[in-house]
N, C-alpha and C positions, 0 to 999 in steps of 0.2 A: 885608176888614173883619172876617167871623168870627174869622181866625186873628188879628189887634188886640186883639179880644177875648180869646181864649183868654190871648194873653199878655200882657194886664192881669190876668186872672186869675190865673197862674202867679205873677208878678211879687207881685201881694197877698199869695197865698198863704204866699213867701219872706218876706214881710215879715212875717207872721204870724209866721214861723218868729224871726224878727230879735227882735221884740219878747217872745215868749216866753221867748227866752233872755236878754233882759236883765232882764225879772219874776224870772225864777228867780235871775241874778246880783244883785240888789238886795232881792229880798221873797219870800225861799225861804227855812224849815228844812229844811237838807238831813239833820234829826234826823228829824223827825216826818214831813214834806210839808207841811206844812201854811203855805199864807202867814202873813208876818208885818205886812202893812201891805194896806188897800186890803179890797174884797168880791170871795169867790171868783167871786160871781153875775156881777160885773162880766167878770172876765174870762171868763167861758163866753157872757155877751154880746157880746163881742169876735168868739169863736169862732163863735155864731151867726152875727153879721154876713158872716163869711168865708163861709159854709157859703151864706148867705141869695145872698151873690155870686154864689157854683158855679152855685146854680139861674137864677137872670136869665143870666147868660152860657152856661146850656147851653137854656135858652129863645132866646135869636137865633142859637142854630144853626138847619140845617135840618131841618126834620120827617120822622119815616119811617125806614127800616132804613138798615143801613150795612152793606158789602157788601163782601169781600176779595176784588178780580178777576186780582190779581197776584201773586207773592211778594215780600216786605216787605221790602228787604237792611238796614232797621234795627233790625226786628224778631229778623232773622237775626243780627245784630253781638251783640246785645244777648240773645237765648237762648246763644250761644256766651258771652259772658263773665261772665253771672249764673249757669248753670253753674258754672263755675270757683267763685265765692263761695259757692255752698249747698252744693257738694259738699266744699270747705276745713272751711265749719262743720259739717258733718255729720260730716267725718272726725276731726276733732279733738275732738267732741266725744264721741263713739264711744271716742276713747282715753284720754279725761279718766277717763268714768264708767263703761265697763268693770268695773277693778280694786273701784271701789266698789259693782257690780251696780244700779246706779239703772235699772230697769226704765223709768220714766216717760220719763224724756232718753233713754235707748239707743231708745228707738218714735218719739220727735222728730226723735232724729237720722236714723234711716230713714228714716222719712217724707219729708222735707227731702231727704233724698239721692236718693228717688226724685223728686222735682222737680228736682234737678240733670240727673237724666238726661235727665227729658221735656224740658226746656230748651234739652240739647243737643241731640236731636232737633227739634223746633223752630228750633234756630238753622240746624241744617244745613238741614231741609226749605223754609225760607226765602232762602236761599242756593243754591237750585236755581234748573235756568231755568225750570219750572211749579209752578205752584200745588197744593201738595195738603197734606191734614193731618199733623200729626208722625209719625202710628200708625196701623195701620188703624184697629184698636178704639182707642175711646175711653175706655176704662178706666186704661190707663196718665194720661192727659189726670187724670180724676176722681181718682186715687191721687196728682197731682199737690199737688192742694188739701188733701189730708190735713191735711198738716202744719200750716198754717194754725187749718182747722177745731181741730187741738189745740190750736197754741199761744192760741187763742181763750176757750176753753174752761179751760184752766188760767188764764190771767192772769185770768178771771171770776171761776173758784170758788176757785182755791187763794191766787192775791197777795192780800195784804189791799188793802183798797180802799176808797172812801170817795169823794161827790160833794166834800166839802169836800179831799181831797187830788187838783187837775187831773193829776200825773205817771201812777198808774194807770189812772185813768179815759182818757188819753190813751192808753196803752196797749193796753186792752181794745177800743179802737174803730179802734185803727190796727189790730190783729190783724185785728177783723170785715171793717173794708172789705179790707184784702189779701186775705182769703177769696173777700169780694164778688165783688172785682174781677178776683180770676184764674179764678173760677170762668165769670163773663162771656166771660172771654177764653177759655178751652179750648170754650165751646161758638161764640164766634165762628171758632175757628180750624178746629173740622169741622164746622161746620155751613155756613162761609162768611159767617153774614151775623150781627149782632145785633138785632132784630128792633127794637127803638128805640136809635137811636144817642144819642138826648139823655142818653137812662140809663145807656148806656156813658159817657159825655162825663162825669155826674155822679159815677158809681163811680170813672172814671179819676183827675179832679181830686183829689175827696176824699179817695181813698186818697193820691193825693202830699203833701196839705197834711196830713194824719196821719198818715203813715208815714216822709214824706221830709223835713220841713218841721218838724213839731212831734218827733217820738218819738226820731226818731238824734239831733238836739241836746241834747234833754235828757236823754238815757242820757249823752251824753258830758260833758254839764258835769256829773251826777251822780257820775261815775267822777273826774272833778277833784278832786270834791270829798268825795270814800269814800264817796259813796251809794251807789256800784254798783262794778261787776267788771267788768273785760274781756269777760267773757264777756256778761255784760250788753249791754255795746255792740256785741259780734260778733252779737249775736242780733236788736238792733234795725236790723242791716244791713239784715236779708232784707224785712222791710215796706217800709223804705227804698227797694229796687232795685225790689219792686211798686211803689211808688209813684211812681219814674222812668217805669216802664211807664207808667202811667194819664196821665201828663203825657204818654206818646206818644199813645195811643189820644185822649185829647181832642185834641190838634194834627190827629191824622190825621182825627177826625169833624168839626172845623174846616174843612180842604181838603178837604171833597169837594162836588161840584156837587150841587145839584138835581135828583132823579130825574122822568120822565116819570112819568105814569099807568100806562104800562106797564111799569115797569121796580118800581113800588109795590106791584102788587097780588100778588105770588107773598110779601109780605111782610105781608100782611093775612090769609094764607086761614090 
């Protein structure tokens, strides 16, 4: 019944994603951002709605921590091939901006490329027959989320931006939760356990319906339509593949049973 749940939620979420993209094909200037027909307010009431869902559907999950007692083989599938995709864009992005010295994007691209690594550790440590974290230390994990934190931080302060234009404000919020949400995950993956799984379940959703759902479509119909670049769309991959993440981590806090009293309280003290 939870996991019914979850994938009504998902399923909305996608649709979320469906209907976005045909506002944008129908009552978009792909000049300005700014809609052409209809109230912005409406549609951010749209996106409440979805968001309002997350929370009821991560409300009849079950209560209490959620706890990694295994290794994950799709967790592992999935650090090994998201890998491959941060370290392509960090590479080529490294060679783009090089020759032009763009200090900002060369410290992106690094960053980003140290999450390719920890990824791939992760996917391998996962792919073992015991349980244990990517790293000893947990620093590589924290240097992991770098990237994010920046690209967070720049689509804030430097895109221009505006509540009347949804495209970057869609942006700015797909950035935070990928931060959120991997942040959640690197302390779930050495710590073992996330201390409420309803807020993983919430971080995971969110970050799919804003990263996976809303942000790669409309980079790409933007790039259609000369709003954006290539590179544009290569960058909104990476919120994107968190945000396939956070669809795992809600299914997996979906499937899991009911803890004893005993098995709760090393997750309360």
């Amino acid at each position: 019944m939870k996991r019914a749940v979850t994938a009504l939620a998902a399923l909305v979420c996608i649709a979320a994603g469906v209907v976005r993209g045909l506002d944008l094909f129908a009552y978009n200037d792909w000049t300005t951002g700014f809609v052409t027909w209809g109230s912005v307010w409406a549609r951010y009431g749209v996106l409440a709605g979805v968001l309002a869902l997350i929370g009821v559907a991560a409300l009849a999950q079950q209560p209490g921590s959620f706890r990694l007692t295994a290794p994950r083989r799709g967790l592992g599938v999935y650090g090994l091939l998201a890998s491959v995709v941060f370290a392509a864009w960090a590479g080529s992005q490294a060679m783009l901006l090089w020759p032009q010295r763009d200090w900002f994007g060369l410290v992106q691209a690094g960053l980003f490329f140290l999450t390719a690594v920890w990824l791939l550790l992760t996917g391998l440590a996962h792919l073992g027959e015991e349980l244990q974290p990517p790293t000893r230390s947990v620093l590589p994990g924290v240097g992991a989320t770098l990237g994010f934190y920046l690209l967070t931080v720049s689509r804030f302060g430097f895109a221009p931006s505006s509540v009347q234009r949804i495209g970057p404000t869609v942006e700015v919020f797909s950035a935070l939760l990928a931060l959120l949400f991997s942040t959640a995950l690197v302390r779930l993956l050495y710590v073992g356990q996330a201390r409420s799984a309803r807020w993983l379940y919430i971080l995971g959703l969110t970050a799919f319906l804003l990263g996976t759902c809303l942000e790669l479509p409309q980079t790409v119909l933007s790039w259609r339509n000369g709003a954006a670049d290539l590179a544009d769309v290569a960058l909104s991959v990476l919120p994107a593949l968190v945000g396939l993440a956070g669809l795992g981590a809600a299914w997996a806090v979906s499937g899991r049973r009911a803890q004893t009293p005993a098995q709760t309280e090393p997750a309360a003290e």
